[in-house]
C-alpha positions in Angstrom: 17.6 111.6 74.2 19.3 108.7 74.8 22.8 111.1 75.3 21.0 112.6 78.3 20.4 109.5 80.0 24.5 108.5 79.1 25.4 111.7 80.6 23.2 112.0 83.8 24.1 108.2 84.4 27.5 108.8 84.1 27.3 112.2 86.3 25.4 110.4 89.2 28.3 107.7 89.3 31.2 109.8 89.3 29.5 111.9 92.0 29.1 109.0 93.8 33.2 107.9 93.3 33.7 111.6 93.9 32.0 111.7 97.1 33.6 108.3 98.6 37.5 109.3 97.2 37.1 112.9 98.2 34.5 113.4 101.1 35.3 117.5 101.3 33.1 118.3 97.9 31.9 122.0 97.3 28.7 122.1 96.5 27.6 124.6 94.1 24.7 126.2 92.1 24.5 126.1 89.0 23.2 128.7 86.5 23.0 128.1 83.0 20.2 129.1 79.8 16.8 127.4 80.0 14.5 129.1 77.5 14.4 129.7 74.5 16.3 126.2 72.5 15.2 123.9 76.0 16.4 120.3 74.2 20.2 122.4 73.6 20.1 124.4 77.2 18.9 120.6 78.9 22.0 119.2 77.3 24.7 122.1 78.0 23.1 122.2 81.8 24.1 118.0 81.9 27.5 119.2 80.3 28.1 122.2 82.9 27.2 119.6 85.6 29.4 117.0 84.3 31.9 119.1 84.0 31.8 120.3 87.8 31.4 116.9 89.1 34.5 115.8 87.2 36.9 118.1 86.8 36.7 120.1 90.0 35.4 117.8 92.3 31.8 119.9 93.0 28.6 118.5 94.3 26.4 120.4 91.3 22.6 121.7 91.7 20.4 123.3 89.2 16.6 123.9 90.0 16.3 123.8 86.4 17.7 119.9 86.0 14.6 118.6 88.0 12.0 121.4 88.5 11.2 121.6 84.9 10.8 118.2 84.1 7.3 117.2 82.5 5.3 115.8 85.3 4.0 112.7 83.2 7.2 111.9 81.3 10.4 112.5 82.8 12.3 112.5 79.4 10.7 115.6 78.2 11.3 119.1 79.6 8.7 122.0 79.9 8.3 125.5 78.7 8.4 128.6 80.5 5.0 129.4 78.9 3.3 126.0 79.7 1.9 126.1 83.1 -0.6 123.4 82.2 2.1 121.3 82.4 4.7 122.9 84.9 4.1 121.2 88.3 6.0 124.3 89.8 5.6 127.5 89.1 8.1 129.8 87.9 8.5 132.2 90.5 8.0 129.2 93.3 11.0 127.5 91.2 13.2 130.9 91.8 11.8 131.5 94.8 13.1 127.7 95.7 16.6 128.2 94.1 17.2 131.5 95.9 16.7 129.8 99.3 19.5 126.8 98.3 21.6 128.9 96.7 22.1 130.3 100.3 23.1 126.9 101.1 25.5 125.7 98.6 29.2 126.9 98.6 29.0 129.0 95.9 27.1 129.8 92.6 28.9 129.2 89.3 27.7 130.7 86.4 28.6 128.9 82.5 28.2 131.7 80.2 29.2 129.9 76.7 25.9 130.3 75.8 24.7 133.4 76.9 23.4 135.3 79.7 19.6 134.7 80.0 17.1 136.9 82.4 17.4 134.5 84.9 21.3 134.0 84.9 21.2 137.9 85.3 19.0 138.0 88.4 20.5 135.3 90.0 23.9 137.7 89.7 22.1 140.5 91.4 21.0 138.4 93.8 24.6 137.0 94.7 25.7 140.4 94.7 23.4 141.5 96.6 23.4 139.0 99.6 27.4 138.6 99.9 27.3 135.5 98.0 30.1 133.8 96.4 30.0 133.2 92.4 32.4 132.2 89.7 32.0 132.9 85.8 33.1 129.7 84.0 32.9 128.3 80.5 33.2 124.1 79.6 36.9 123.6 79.3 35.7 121.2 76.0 39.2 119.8 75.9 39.8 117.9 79.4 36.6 117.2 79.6 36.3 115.2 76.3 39.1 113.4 78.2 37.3 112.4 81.3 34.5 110.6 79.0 36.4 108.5 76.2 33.7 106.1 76.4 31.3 108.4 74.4 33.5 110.7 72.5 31.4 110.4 69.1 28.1 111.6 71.1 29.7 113.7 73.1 32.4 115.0 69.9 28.9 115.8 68.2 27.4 117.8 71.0 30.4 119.8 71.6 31.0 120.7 68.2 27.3 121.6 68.5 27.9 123.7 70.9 31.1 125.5 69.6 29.4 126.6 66.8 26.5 128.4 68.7 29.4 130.3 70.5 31.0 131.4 67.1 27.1 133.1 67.0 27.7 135.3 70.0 30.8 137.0 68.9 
């Protein structure tokens, strides 16, 4: 746990910088696997968010980075199939994301791990509005780079994550 709180602190400070240095940020939505492996999809969603902050200078939002959170522990993330728990509901969380996704710049999609239900819909729904989206996947390399102060945590949860892709094919 203690790798999520590295990589959120880091991600809210470089925003910051980001913002200052460059004041015309895009902000974007976005999508990425939350059910199923929630501790792996929670740390991939920090990675994807990371990653836009940094290496394209984007303003990202998730609904799923702050919606899901447990409401009595904000370390811990909850389950799809644990309302006793969820402070939002699931289709109040969509319904929430749809109506900021009209706001942000665009939507951006990071499909290294999949396309879930919800990654799907949210598609549609771009599609179907006139929406911009863009189909990315973590460029590992440069952004290994940008964080050299926790390359053996963040080595780990790459390598993590490249072999979960090897999976897919």
């Amino acid at each position: 746990m203690y790798f999520i709180y590295v990589i959120g602190i880091v991600y809210v400070a470089l925003s910051i910088y980001f913002r200052l240095k460059k004041p015309k940020s895009l902000v974007v939505m976005i999508e990425t696997p939350y059910s199923g492996d929630i501790d792996r999809n929670v740390r991939y969603l920090l990675l994807c968010m990371a990653e836009a902050g940094m290496l394209y200078n984007e303003l990202p939002y998730a609904t799923h980075s702050y919606m899901t959170q447990h409401p009595r522990c904000k370390t811990m993330y909850v389950s799809d199939y644990d309302p006793k728990w969820n402070v939002w509901t699931r289709e109040s969380a969509i319904e929430a994301g749809q109506r900021m996704r009209h706001r942000c710049d665009r939507t951006v999609f990071y499909i290294d791990l999949g396309w879930s239900n919800g990654m799907k819909a949210a598609l549609v729904y771009c599609q179907l509005h006139g929406l911009p989206y863009e189909i990315r996947r973590l460029n590992y390399k440069n952004l290994e780079w940008k964080i050299p102060f926790m390359s053996e945590e963040f080595s780990e949860a790459i390598i993590n994550l490249e072999n979960y892709e090897h999976m897919l094919e």
